[in-house]
C-alpha positions as CSV (number, residue, x, y, z in Angstrom):
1,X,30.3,5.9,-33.7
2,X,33.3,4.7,-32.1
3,X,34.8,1.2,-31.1
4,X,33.8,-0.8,-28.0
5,X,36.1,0.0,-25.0
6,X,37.3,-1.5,-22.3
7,X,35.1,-0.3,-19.2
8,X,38.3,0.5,-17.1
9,X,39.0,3.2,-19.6
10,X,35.4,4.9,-19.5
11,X,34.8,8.5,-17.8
12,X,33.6,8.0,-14.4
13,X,30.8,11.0,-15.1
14,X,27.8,11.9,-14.2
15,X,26.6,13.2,-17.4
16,X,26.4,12.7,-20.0
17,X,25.4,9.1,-20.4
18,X,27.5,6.3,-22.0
19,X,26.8,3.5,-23.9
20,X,27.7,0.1,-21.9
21,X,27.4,-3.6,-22.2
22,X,27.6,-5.9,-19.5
23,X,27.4,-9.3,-21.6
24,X,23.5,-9.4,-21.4
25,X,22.5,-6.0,-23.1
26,X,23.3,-2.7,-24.2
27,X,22.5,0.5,-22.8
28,X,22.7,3.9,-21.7
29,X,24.2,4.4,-18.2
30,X,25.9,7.1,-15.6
31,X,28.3,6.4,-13.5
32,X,27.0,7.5,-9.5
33,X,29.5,8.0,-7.4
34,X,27.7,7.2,-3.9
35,X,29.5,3.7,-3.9
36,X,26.2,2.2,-6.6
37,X,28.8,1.9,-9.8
38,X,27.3,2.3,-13.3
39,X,23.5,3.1,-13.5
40,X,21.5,2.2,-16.2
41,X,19.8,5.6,-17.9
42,X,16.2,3.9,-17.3
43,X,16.3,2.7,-13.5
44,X,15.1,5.3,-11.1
45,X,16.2,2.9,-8.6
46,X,20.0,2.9,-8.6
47,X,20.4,-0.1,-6.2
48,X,18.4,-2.6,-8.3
49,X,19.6,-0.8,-11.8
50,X,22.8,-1.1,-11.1
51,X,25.0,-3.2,-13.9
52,X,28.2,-4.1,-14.0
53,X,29.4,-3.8,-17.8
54,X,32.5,-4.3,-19.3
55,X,32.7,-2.2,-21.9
56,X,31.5,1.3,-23.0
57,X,31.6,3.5,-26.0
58,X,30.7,7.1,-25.8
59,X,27.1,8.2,-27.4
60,X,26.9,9.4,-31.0
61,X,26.6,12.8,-32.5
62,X,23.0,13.9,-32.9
63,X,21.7,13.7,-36.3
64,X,21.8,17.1,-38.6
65,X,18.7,19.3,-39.0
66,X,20.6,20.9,-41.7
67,X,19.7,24.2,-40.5
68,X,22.5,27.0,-39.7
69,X,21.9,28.9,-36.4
């Protein structure tokens, strides 16, 4: 996994997700782009689940299945 960013540098996208901390606690989050900032992954409600972190690092690789397709 990578190294802890600052946020100014993350991607501003929808999707995928990013991995954020705001001082308090990791977690996944989007950025929305209707004037809510950075929402957390699980808050249906962007207004209240908004968080304001300060620095991100993108999600992993998923694991192997070790199975060729």
């Amino acid at each position: 996994m990578g190294e802890w960013q600052d946020i100014a540098s993350a991607p501003h996208l929808v999707s995928p997700s990013i991995i954020v901390w705001d001082g308090d606690r990791v977690c996944t989050a989007w950025w929305s782009s209707s004037d809510y900032g950075w929402v957390p992954d699980d808050q249906p409600d962007h207004i209240s689940g908004v968080v304001n972190p300060t620095h991100w690092m993108p999600l992993p690789s998923p694991p192997s299945t070790g199975e060729t397709p």
